[in-house]
C-alpha positions as a printed NumPy array, in Angstrom:
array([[-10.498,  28.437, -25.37 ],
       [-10.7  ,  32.151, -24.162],
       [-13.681,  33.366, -22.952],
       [-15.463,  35.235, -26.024],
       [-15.614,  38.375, -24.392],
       [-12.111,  38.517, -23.596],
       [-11.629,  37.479, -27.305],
       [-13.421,  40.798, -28.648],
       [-12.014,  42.919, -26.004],
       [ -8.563,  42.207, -27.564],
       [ -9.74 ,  42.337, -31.66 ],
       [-11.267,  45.927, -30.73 ],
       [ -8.101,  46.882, -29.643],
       [ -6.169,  45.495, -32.05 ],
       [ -9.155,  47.104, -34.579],
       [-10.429,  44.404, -36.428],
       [-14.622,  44.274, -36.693],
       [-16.51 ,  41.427, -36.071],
       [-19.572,  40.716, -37.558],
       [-21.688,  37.67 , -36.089],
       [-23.783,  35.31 , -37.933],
       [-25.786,  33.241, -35.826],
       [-27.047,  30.133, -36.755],
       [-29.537,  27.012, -34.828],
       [-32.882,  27.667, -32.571],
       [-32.584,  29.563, -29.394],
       [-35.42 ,  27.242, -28.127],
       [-33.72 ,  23.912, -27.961],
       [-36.09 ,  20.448, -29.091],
       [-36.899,  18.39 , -25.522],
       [-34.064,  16.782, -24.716],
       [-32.461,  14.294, -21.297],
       [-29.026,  13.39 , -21.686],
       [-27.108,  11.295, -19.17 ],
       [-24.207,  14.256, -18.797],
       [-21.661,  11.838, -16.095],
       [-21.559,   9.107, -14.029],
       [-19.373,   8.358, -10.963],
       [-18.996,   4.813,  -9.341],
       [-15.554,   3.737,  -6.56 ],
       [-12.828,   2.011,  -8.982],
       [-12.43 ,  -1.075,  -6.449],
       [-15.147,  -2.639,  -3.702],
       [-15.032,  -5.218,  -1.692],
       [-17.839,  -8.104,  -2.182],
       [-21.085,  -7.805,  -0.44 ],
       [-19.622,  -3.793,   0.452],
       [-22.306,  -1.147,   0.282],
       [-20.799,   1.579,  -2.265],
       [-22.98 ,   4.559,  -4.305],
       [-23.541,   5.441,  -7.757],
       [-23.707,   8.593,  -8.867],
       [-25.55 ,   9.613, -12.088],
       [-26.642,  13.496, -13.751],
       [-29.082,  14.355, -16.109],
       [-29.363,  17.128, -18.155],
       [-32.587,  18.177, -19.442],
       [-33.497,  20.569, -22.219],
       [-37.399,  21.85 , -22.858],
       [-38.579,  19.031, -19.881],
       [-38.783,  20.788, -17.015],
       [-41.595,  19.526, -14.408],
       [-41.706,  16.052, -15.873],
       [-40.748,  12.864, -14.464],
       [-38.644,  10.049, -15.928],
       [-37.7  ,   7.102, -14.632],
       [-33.52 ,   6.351, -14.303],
       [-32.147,   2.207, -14.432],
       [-28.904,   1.029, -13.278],
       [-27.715,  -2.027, -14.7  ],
       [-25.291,  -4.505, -14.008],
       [-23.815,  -6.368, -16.872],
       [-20.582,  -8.726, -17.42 ],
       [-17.712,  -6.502, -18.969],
       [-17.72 ,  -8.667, -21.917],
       [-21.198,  -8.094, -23.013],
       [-22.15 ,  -6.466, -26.545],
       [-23.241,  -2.943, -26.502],
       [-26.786,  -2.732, -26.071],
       [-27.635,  -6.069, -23.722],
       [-29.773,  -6.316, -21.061],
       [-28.409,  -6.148, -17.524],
       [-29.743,  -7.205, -14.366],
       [-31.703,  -4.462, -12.698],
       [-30.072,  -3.333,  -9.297],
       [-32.396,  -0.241,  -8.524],
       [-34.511,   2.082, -10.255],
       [-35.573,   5.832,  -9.3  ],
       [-37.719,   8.145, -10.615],
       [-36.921,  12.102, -10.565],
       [-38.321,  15.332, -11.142],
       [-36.44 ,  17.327, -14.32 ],
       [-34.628,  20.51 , -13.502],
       [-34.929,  23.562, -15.556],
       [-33.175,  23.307, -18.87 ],
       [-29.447,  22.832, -18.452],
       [-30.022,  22.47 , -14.579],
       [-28.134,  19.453, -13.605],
       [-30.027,  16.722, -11.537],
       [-28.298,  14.134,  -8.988],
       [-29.353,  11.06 ,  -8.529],
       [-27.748,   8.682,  -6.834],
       [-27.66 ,   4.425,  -6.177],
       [-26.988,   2.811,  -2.964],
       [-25.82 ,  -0.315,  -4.143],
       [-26.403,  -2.883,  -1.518],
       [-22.894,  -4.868,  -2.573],
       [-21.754,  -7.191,  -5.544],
       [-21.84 , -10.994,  -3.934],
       [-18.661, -12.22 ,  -5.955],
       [-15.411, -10.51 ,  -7.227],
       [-14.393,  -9.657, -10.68 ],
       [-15.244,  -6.577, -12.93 ],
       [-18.431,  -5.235, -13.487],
       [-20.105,  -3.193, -16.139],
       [-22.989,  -0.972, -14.466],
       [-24.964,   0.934, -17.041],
       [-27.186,   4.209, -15.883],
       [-30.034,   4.702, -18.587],
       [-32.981,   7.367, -18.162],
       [-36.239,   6.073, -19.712],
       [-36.508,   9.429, -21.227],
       [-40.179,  11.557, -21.916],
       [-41.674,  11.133, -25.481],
       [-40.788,  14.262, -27.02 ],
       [-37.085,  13.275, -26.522],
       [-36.032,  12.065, -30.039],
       [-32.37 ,  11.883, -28.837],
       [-31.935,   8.299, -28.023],
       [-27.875,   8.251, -28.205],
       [-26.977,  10.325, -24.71 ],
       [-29.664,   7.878, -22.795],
       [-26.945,   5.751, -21.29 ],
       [-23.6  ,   5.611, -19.471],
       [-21.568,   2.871, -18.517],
       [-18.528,   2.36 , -16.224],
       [-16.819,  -0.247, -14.911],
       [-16.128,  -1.498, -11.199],
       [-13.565,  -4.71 , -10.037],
       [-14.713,  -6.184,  -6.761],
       [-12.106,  -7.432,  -5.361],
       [-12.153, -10.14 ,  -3.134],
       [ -9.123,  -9.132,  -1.034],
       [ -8.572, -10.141,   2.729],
       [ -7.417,  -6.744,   4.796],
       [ -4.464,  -7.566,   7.066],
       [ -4.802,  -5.119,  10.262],
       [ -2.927,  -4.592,  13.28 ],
       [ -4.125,  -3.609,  16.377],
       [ -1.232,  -1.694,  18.8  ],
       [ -2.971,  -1.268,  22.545],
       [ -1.337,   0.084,  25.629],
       [ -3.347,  -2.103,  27.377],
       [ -6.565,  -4.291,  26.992],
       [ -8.703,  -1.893,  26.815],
       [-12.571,  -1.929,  25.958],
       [-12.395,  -0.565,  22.364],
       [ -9.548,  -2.683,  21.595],
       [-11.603,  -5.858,  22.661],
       [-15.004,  -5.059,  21.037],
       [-13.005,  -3.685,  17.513],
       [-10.893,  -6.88 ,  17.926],
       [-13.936,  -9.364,  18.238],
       [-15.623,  -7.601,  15.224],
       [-12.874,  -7.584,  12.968],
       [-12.084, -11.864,  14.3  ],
       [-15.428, -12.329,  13.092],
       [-15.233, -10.87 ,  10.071],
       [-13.716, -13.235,   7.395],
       [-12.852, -10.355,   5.082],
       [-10.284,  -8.837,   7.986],
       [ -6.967, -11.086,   9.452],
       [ -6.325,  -9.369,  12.841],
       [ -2.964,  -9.535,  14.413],
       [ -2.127,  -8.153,  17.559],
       [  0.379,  -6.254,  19.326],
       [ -0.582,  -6.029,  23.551],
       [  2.101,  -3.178,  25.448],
       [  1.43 ,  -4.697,  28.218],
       [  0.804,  -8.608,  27.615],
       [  3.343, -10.907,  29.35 ],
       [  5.074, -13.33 ,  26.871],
       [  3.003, -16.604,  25.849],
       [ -0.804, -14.904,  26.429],
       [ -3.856, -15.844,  24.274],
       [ -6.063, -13.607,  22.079],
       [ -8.514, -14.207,  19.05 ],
       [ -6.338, -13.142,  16.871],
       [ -4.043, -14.678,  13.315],
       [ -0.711, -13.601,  15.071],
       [  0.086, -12.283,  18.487],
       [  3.628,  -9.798,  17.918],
       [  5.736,  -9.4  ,  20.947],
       [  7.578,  -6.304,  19.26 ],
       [  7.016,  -3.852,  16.444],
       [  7.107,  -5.467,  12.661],
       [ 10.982,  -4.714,  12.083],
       [ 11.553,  -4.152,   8.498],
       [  9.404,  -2.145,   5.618],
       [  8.85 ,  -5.593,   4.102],
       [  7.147,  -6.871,   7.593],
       [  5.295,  -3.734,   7.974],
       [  4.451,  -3.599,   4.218],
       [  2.077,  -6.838,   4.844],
       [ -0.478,  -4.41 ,   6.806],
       [ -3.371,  -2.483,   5.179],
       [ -4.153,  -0.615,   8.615],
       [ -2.763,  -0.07 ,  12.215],
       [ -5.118,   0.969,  15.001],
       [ -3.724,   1.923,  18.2  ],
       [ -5.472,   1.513,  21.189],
       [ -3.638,   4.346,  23.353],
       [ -0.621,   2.95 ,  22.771],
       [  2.852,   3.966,  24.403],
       [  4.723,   5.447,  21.654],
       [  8.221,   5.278,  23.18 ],
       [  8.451,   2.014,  23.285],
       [  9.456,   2.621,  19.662],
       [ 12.604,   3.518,  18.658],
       [ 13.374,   6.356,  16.319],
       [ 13.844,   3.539,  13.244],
       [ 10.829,   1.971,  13.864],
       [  8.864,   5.565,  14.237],
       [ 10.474,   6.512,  10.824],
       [  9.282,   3.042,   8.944],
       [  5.669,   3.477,  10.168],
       [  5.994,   7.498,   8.592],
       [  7.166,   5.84 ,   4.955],
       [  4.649,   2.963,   5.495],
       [  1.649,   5.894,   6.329],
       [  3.14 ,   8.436,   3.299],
       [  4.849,   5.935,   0.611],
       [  3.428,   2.854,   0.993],
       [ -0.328,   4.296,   1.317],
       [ -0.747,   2.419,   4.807],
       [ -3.707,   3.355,   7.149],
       [ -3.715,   4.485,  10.763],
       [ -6.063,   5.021,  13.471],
       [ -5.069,   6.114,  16.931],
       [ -7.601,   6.169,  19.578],
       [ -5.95 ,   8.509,  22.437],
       [ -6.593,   7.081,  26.458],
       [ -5.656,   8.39 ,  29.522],
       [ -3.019,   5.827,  30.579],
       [  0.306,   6.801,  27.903],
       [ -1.193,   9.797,  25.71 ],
       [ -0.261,  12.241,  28.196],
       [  3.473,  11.05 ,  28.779],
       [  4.552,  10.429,  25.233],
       [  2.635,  13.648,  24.167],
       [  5.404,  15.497,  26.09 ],
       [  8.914,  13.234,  24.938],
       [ 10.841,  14.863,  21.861],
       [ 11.397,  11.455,  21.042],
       [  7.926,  10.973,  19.68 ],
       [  8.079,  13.798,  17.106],
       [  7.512,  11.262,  14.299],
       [  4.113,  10.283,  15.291],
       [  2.738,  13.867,  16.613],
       [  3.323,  14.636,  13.288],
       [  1.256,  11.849,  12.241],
       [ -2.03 ,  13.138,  14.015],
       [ -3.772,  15.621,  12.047],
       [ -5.018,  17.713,  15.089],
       [ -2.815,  19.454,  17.452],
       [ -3.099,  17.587,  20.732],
       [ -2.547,  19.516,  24.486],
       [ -1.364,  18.02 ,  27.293],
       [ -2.826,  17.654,  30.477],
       [ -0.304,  20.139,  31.931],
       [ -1.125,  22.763,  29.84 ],
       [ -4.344,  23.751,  31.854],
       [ -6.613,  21.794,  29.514],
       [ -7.985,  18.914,  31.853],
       [ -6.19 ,  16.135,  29.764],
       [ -8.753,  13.597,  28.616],
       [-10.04 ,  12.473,  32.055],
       [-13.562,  11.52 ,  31.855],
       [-16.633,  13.308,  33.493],
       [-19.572,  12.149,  35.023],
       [-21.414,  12.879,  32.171],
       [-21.77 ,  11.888,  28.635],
       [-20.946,  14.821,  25.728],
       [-22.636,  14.423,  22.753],
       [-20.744,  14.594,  19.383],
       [-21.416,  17.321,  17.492],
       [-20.832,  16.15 ,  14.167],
       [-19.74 ,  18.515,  10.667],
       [-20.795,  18.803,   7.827],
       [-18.154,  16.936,   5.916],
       [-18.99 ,  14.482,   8.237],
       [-23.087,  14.165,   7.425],
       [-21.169,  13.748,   4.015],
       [-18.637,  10.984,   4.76 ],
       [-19.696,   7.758,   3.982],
       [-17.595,   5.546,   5.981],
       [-19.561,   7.079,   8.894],
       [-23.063,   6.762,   8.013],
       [-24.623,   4.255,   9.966],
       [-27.747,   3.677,   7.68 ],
       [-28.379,   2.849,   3.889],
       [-29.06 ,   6.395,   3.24 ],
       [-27.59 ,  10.199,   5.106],
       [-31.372,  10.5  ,   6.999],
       [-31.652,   7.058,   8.388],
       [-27.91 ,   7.655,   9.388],
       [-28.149,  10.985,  11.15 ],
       [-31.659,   9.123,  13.291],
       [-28.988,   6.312,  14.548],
       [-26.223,   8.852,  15.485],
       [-28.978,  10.763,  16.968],
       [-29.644,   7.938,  19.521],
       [-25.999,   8.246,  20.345],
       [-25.892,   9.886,  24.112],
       [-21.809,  10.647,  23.753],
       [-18.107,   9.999,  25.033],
       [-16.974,  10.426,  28.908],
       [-14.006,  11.789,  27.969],
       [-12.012,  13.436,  25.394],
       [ -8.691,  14.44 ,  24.645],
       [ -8.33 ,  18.104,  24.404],
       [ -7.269,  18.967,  20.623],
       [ -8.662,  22.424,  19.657],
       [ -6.648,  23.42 ,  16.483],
       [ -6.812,  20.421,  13.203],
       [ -3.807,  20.743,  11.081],
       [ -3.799,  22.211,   7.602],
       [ -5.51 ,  19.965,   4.678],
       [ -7.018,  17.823,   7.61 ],
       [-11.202,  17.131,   7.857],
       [-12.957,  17.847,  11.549],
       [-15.59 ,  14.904,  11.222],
       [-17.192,  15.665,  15.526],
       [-16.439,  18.011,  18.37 ],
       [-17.389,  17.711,  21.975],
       [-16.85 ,  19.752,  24.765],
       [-13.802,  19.086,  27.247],
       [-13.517,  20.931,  30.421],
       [-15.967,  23.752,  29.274],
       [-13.78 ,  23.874,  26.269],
       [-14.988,  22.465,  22.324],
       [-12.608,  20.13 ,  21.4  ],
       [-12.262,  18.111,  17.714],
       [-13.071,  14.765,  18.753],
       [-12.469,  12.69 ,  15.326],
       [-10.838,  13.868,  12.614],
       [ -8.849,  12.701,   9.3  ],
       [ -6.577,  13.439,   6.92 ],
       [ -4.339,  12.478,   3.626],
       [ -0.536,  11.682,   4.629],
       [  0.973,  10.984,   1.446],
       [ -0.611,   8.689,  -0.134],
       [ -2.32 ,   7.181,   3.045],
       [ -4.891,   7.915,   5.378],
       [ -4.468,   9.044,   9.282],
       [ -7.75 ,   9.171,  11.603],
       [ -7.837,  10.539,  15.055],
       [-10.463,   9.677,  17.72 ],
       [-10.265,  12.157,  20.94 ],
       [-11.15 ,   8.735,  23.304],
       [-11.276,   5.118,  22.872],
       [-15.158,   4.96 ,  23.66 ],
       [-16.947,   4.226,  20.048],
       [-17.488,   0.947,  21.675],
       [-21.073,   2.846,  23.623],
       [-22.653,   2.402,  19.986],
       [-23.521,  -0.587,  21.043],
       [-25.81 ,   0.54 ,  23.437],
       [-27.824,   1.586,  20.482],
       [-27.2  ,  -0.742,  18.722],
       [-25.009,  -3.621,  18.177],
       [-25.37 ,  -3.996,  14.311],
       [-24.33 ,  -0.36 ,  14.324],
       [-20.822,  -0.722,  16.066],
       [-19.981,  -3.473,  13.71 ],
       [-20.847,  -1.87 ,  10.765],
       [-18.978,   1.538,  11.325],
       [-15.729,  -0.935,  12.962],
       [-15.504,  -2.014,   9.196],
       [-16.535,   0.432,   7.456],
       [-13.459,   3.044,   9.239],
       [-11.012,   0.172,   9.026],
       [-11.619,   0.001,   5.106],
       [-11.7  ,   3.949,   4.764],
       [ -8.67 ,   4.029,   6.442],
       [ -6.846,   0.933,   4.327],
       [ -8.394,   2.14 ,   1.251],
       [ -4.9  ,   3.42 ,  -0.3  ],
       [ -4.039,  -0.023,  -0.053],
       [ -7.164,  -1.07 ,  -2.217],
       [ -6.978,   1.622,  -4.997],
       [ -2.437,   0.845,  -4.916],
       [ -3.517,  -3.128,  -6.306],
       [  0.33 ,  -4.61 ,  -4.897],
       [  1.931,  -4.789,  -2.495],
       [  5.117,  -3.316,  -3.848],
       [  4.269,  -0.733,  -5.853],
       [  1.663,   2.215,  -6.467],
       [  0.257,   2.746, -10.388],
       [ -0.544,   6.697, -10.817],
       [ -2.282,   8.052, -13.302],
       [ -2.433,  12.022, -13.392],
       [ -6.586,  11.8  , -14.628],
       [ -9.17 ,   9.652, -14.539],
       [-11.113,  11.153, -17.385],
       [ -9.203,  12.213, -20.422],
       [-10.056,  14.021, -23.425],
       [ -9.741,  12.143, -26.794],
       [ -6.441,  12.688, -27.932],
       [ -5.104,  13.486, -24.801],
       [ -1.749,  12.381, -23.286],
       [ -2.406,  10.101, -20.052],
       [  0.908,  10.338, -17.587],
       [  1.69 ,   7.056, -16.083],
       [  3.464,   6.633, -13.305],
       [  4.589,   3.36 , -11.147],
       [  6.079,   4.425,  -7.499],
       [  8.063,   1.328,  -6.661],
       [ 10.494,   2.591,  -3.875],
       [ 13.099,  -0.495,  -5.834],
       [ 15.976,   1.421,  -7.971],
       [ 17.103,  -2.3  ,  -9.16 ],
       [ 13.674,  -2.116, -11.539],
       [ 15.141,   0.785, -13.454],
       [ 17.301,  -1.509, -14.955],
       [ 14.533,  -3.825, -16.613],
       [ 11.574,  -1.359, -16.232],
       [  8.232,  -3.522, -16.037],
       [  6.424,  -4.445, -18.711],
       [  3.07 ,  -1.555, -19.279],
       [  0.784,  -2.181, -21.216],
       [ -2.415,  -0.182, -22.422],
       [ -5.425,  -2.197, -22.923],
       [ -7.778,   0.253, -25.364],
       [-11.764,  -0.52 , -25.723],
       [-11.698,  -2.575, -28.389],
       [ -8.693,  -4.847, -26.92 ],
       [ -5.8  ,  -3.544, -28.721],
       [ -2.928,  -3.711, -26.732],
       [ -0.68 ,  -0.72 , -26.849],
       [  2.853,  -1.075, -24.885],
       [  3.908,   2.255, -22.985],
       [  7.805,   2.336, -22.287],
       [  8.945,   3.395, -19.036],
       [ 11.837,   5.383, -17.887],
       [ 13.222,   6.21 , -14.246],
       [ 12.798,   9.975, -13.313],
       [ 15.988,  11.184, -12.58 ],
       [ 14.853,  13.615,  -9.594],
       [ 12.197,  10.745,  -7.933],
       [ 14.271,   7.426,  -7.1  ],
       [ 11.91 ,   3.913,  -7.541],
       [  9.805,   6.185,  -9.932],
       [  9.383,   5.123, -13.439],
       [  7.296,   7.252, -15.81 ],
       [  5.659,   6.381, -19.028],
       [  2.724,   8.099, -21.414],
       [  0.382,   7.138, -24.111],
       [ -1.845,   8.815, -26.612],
       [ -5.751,   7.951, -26.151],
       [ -6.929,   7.755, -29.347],
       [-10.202,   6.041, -29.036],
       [-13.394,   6.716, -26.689],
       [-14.271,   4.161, -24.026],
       [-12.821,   2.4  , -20.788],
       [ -9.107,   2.067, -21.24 ],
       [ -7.534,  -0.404, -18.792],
       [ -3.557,   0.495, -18.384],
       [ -1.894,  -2.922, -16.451],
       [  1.839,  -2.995, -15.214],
       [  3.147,  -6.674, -14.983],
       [  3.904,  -8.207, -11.458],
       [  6.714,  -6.214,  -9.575],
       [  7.757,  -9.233,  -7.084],
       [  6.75 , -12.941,  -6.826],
       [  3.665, -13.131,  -5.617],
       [  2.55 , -10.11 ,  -6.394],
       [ -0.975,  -8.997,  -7.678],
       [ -0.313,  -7.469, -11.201],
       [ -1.286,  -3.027, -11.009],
       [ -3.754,  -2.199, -12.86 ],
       [ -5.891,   1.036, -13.312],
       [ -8.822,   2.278, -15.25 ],
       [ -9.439,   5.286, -17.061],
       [-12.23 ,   6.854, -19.221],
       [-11.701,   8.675, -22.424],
       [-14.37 ,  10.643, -24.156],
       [-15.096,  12.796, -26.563],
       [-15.59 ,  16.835, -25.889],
       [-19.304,  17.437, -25.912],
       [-19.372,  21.215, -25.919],
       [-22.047,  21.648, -28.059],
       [-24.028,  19.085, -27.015],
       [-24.026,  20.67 , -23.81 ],
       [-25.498,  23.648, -24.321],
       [-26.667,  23.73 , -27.987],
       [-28.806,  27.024, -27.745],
       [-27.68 ,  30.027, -30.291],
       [-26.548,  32.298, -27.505],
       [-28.003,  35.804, -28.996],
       [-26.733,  38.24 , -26.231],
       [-23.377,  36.706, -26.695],
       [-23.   ,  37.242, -30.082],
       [-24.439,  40.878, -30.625],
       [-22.215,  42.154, -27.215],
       [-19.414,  40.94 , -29.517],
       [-20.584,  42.54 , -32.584],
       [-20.727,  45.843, -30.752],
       [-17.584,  45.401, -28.76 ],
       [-15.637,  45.432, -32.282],
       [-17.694,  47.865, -34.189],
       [-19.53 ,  44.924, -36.551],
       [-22.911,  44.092, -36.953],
       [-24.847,  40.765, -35.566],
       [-27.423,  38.857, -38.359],
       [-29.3  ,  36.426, -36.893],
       [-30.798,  33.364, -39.377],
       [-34.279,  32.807, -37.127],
       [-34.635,  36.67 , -37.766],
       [-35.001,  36.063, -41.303],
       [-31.754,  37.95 , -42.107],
       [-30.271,  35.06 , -44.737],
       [-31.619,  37.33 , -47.726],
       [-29.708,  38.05 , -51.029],
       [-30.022,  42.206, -50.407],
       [-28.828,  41.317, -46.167],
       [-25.812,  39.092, -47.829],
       [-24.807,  42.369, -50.128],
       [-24.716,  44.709, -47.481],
       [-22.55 ,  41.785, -45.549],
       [-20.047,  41.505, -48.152],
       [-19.925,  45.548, -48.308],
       [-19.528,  46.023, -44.94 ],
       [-16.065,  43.846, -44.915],
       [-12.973,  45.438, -46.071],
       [-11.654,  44.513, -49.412],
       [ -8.167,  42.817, -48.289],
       [ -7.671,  41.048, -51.842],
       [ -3.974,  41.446, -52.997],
       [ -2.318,  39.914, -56.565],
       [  0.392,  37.729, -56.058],
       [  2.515,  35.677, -58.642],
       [  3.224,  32.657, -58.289],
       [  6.065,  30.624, -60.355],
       [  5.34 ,  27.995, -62.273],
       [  6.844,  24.643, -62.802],
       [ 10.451,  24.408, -63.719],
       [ 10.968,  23.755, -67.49 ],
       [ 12.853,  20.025, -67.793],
       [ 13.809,  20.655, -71.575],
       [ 15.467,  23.649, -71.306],
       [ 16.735,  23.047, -68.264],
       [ 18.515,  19.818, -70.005],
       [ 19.839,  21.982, -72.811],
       [ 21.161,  24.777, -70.672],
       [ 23.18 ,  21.846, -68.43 ],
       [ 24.454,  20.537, -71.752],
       [ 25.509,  23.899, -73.119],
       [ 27.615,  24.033, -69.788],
       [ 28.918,  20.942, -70.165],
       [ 30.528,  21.339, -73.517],
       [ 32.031,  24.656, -72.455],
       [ 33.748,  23.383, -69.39 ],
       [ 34.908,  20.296, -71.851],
       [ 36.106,  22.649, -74.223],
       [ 37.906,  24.997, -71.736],
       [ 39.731,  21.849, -70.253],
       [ 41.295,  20.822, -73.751],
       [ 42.319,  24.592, -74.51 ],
       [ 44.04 ,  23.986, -71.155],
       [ 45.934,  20.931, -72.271],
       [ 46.465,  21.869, -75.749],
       [ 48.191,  25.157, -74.073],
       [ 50.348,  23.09 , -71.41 ],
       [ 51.551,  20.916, -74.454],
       [ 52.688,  24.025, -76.37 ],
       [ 54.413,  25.451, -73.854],
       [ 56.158,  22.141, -73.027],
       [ 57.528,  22.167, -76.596],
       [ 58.634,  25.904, -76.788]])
């Protein structure tokens, strides 16, 4: 609701008094409740991912509990043990303070959903055993990526990402060389001698990283099918700009379509910026802070064993000048170019997929610190990149939901992008799966003003995990499925303490009176003056009774004889007449 100050503000105008009553303990019993929980949807197996848990403590600050998670099947009845995956112990905040703490989950080993349970061992005083624990769920999905690799030319980055991702078994790697003359060999599934030609080719990607690739080689069609592939079809790019073909197609109108791709503003070398020509010595990346907080870049288990690895880094020879990032994109590193600071990485949403810009093609000098290192942020970028791809579930179709967390009782919008306007003709079949296993079927409809959009909604009635599931949308196809968590509202739970300034500013605002119960104001002579103080606004008002059946019976039979007797005076007078 309103805020309660706004709330008396408008009854003193409109001059009605308030008088407050509080009621409960402005000193609250010790208390730690586990207040949320956060965990990734989808993982790959063996993938490092984090778990994020927050207490909040009540009358326990300064102690130290000790905080579980769990991992249990999804089938398992309420209350069973889990296998132990870590276990931390924190300091408590002050009351109400929330407290982070947070799970680096070294990977699940094999696919299929998980339960993980967070539960705080909690101190003795805490009689409150029912907020100890919260569970959510987590599908590892053991899903080969499919990437393509675009490069101008063989360059180093685009053989050391290319041997990395070969060697990976949970990456197929095909290839497309600019310059490769026809029948060459690579380690690679598929070698491409021209751009995939059709959205259902293309659609068979999860990511595309070019190598500073020549960009009009591609014709206006195929420039426009990898923008819907990017934006619709929640594919994920990486370009890596070089010194051979950035500067030339940087300066063709033709390649509009993919300068609006990049989510800096590029210069080119004409333009009194140097171009990216390397110097003599290596810049050092100086990295953001939304990039000490992107995981996909951390080179360690943890942000601090991360930060000493990049720290060993010496730098890039040569950068791309790009001064200016585009609105809604993230500056992950700068560097300097020509005396000049220029973004060297960035990233940003396009659609519903994922664009990342590199200012050189010279991530490949990791390995100079270490080997392990270059391999492990190689996959971890592809996957941030592809990870549309992951959450979408098909090939063929998206499943939205407008919230992840919904209120009891709330309406949950459904939405299933298919980019087909054949399906609105037999909508798929949607189905929502509530915690207990009911099975409730949600009815789609096409929305008239988004074609290959069909939209559907459901009341949540019950608290848990609800699964919502949309059937196959092509042969072959992995069904869509999506997770979503319904509680309850737990206002009061949440800060339980009888709020004393509150209530007397609102007394006062309207003229009234506050009584507080720990005050010892619940006496018979303090109830009296109560009652006197509000306005008598008792009124008489009569109500009619029931209707009474028997005379209403003899009142319709009364009527009945007269209009009987008023029709035979009628005929008896027609007769007469007829004789005279």
């Amino acid at each position: 609701g309103i805020d309660p100050r706004a709330a008396g503000a408008a009854a003193a105008k409109a001059g009605v008094v308030v008088h407050a009553l509080g009621v409960g303990a402005e000193r609250l019993p010790a208390n730690v409740r586990m207040a949320d929980l956060v965990a990734p949807v989808r993982v790959f197996p063996g993938d490092r991912f984090a778990v994020s848990a927050f207490l909040q403590p009540h009358g326990c600050a300064g102690e130290r509990v000790r905080v579980d998670l769990l991992e249990q099947p999804v089938d398992a009845a309420a209350g069973a043990a889990g296998r132990v995956l870590d276990t931390i112990e924190v300091m408590l905040a002050a009351d109400g303070e929330l407290v982070p703490v947070r799970f680096d989950v070294p990977g699940l080993p094999t696919a299929g959903r998980r339960t993980l349970v967070v539960r705080v061992t909690p101190p003795a005083a805490d009689r409150t055993a029912t907020d100890d624990t919260q569970s959510t769920e987590v599908d590892v999905v053991d899903r080969v990526t499919t990437v393509l690799l675009m490069a101008g030319g063989p360059s180093r980055e685009y053989q050391f990402m290319r041997n990395v991702l070969e060697r990976d078994k949970s990456f197929a790697v095909d290839v497309l060389l600019g310059t490769a003359a026809p029948g060459i060999s690579q380690d690679a599934r598929q070698i491409l001698d021209a751009f995939p030609p059709s959205d259902e080719a293309l659609g068979t990607y999860d990511a595309i990283v070019a190598f500073d690739y020549d960009w009009r080689r591609l014709e206006p069609a195929a420039q426009a099918r990898l923008e819907r592939w990017v934006s619709a079809e929640s594919g994920g790019l990486m370009l890596l700009a070089g010194p051979v073909f950035m500067d030339a197609w940087l300066g063709d109108p033709r390649t509009a379509v993919i300068r609006g791709l990049l989510p800096v503003e590029l210069r080119r070398a004409g333009q009194g910026t140097g171009g990216g020509a390397g110097g003599p010595e290596p810049r050092p990346l100086a990295f953001t802070r939304d990039a000490l907080e992107a995981e996909f870049l951390w080179l360690g288990s943890s942000r601090a064993a991360s930060e000493a690895v990049w720290r060993e880094f010496p730098g890039v020879y040569a950068c791309f000048p790009a001064t200016a990032a585009k609105p809604g994109a993230t500056v992950y590193a700068r560097t300097s170019t020509g005396g000049r600071e220029s973004i060297y990485l960035a990233g940003q949403f396009y659609g519903s997929g994922i664009v990342l810009s590199a200012g050189s093609g010279e991530l490949w000098r990791l390995r100079s610190v270490a080997e392990a290192a270059y391999e492990r942020l190689v996959a971890q970028v592809v996957r941030h990149v592809s990870q549309g791809r992951l959450m979408r579930g098909a090939r063929r179709g998206r499943l939205i939901v407008d919230q992840d967390r919904v209120p009891v009782g709330g309406s949950v919008k459904v939405r299933v992008v298919t980019g087909a306007s054949d399906l609105a003709a037999r909508p798929p079949t949607c189905t929502a799966v509530a915690p207990d296993g009911t099975r409730m079927p949600v009815s789609l409809v096409a929305e008239p003003a988004r074609p290959g959009t069909l939209f559907g909604s459901f009341v949540a009635v019950r608290e848990g995990g609800w699964q919502v599931e949309v059937e196959s949308l092509a042969a072959g196809d992995e069904p869509l499925s999506r997770r979503i968590q319904v509680q309850l509202p737990d206002r009061e739970r949440a800060n339980p303490r009888l709020d004393r300034g509150l209530l007397t500013q609102l007394a006062l605002a309207t003229g009234g009176t506050a009584w507080f119960s720990v005050d010892g104001a619940a006496t018979a002579e303090a109830v009296t003056t109560l009652a006197a103080a509000l306005p008598d606004r008792s009124r008489r008002e009569y109500e009619i009774g029931a209707a009474d059946t028997g005379f209403k019976q003899r009142l319709n039979a009364m009527l009945l004889a007269v209009g009987c007797g008023c029709l035979c005076i009628e005929w008896v007078l027609r007769r007469l007449a007829r004789l005279a």
